[in-house]
N, C-alpha and C positions, 0 to 999 in steps of 0.2 A: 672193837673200841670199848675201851672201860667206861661202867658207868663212875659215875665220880660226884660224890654226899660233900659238895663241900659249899659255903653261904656265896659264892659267887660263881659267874664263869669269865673268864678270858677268852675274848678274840684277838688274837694279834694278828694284825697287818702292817705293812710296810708303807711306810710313809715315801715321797719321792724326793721333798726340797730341803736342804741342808741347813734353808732358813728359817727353818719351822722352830719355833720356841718354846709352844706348849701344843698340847694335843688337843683334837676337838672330839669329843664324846658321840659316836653313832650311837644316837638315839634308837635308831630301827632294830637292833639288836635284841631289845627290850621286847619286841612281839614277838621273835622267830624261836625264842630258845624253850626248850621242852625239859620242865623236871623229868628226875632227878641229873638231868646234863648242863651241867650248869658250867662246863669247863671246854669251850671251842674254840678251836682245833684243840682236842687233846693233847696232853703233853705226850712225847715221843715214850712209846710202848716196845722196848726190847723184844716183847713175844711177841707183837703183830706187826712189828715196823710201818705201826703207825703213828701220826701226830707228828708235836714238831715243828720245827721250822728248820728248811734246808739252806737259808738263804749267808753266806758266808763271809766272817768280816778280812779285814785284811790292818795289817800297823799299819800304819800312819795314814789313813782314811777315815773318811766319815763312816758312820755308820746309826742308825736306829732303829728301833722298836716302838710300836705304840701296841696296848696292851687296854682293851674296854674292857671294864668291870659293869656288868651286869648286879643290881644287888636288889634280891628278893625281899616281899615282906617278914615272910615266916619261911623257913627252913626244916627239913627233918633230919634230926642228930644223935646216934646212940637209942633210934626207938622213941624220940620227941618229940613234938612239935616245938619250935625255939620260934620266940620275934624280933629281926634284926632292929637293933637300935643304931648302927654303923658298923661302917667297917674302917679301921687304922691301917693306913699302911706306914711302914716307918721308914719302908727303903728296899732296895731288891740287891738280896748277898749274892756274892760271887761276881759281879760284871768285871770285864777286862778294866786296865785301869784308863781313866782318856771320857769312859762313859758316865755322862751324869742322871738325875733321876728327877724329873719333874710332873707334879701330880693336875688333874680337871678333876674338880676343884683344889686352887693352890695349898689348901691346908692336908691336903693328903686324906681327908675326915669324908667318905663315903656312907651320905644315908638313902633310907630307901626313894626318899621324896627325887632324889639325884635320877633314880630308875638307871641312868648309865652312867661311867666315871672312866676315865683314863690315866695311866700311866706313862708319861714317853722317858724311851731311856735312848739317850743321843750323845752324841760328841766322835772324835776320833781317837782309833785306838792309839794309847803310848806305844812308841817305841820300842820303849823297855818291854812289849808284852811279849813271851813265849808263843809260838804257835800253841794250838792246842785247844779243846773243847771244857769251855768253863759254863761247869752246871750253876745255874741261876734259881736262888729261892726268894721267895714273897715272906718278907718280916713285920707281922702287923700282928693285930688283934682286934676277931671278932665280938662283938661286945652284945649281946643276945639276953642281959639281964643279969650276965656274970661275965668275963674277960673269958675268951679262949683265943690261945693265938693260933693265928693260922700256920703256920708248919705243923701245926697238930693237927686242922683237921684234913690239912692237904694228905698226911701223912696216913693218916687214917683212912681216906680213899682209895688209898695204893695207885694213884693216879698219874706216876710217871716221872719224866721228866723235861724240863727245856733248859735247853742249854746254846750258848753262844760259841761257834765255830770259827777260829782263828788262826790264817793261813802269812806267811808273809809275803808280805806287798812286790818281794822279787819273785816270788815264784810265777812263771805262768800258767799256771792254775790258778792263779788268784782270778777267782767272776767276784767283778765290782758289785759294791753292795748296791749300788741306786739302780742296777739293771733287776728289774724284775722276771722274773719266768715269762716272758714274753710269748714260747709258744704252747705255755702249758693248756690252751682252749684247744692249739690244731693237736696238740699230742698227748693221748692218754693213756699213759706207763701203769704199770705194775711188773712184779719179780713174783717169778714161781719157781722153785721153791723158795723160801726169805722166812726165817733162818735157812743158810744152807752149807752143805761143808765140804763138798767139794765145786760142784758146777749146779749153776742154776740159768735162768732163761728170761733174759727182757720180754715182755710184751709190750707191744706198741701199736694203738689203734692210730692209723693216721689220716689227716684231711689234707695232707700235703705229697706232693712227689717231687722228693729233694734229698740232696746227698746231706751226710751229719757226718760229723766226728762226734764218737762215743766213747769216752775218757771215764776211768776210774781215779779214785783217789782217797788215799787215808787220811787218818785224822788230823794228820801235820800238813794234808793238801798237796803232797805232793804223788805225781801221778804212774798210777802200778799198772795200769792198761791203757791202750789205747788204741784205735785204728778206727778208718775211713766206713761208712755201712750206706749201704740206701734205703730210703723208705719209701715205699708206692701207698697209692689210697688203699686207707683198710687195714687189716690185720697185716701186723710182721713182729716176728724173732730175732733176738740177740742172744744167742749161747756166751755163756764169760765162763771160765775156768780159773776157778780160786785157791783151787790146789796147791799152788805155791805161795799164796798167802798163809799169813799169819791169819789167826783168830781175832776179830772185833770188827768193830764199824766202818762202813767205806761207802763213799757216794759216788753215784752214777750220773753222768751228765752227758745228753744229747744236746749237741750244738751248732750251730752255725750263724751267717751272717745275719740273720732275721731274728735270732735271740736264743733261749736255750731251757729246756727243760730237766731238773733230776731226781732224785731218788735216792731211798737208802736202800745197803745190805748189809746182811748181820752175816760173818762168816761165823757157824759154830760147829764145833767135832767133841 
């Protein structure tokens, strides 16, 4: 995981009710977080496939995001010590279109006295949206005694990226956005190798013994692998063979009726 120099961190979590209008600020956040990581879950990291968020929207669905901003007193910046006097956000580029952007507190104006602040970004996607993965940036300005905006020092961190994944609502690979990873406590995945380019290997610690479908899919959602597996208590392997794949990103999902955990993999040659 990278470390990441930047005047806040992000947690995003998923929110569950479609009624929700503004976001509530986790306070507790404010105690767990360790400089200089000021950025959790990190944003999705191509080299270690990690970070991110896998959870997948679909047109014409709700869909949201809630994003706490953690905001420190004093910061280290270019070898400094800086003291935050707020932080601005103006708005967050790229969302599909259908999603709106509402700040805690309503002025979007994050100071340190706030200790936590949030972003929700809601609504249902248009229509009109292409499938496909639209990268999302934070547009604002750190204000430390002089203006610096933040895509500078995001950028400066080399800290990655978050992006919203958009499948269409006929496809059945579309997983609804309000189901949450439901067995990611019984099941805990990883990929060896990830990067990989030809064949790599699921792990799966399980507290279940119960049959899955284990489904791949590209970034348009629609699905390149597929077939039946079992899992017993304990260690088990999933061999996938990507060799007939193209090169880029693809998600792994273990499923069934009780809910459904996944994953990413970077196919590279």
């Amino acid at each position: 995981m990278k470390k990441s120099l930047l005047l806040f961190f992000v947690f995003i979590g998923l929110a569950s009710t479609a009624l929700q209008a503004q976001c509530v600020p986790d306070k507790s956040l404010f105690d767990i977080h360790v400089p200089p990581n000021y950025l959790f879950p990190p944003p999705f990291d191509a080299a270690t496939m990690t970070g991110g968020f896998d959870d997948t929207a679909c047109v014409g669905r709700f869909y949201e995001i809630v994003l706490n901003f953690v905001i420190p007193r004093e910061v280290e910046f270019n070898g400094a010590t800086l003291v935050v006097s707020n932080i601005t956000v103006d708005g967050i580029t790229g969302i599909p279109d259908g999603l709106s952007v509402q700040c805690t507190p309503a002025s979007c104006v994050f100071e340190p006295m706030d200790s936590v602040a949030c972003v929700l970004l809601s609504g249902t996607i248009d229509a009109s949206v292409a499938p496909g993965d639209y990268e999302l940036g934070i547009d604002g300005t750190a204000n430390v005694g002089f203006p610096i905006p933040l895509n500078t020092l995001i950028a400066a961190s080399g800290g990655g990226t978050y992006f919203v994944r958009v499948i269409d609502s006929n496809s059945p690979d579309c997983v609804g956005v309000a189901t949450r990873e439901l067995l990611s406590d019984q099941l805990r995945i990883r990929s060896n190798p990830n990067p990989f380019s030809e064949q790599t290997t699921i792990e799966i610690n399980s507290d279940l013994n119960e049959d899955f479908e284990f489904r791949v899919l590209n970034t348009l959602g629609a699905t390149v692998h597929q077939r039946e597996v079992r899992l017993d208590r304990g260690g088990n392997q999933i061999s996938f063979d990507g060799s007939d794949l193209s090169e880029g990103l693809y998600i792994y999902v273990l499923s069934n009726a009780s809910g459904y955990v996944s994953g990413k993999l970077l196919l590279q040659r």
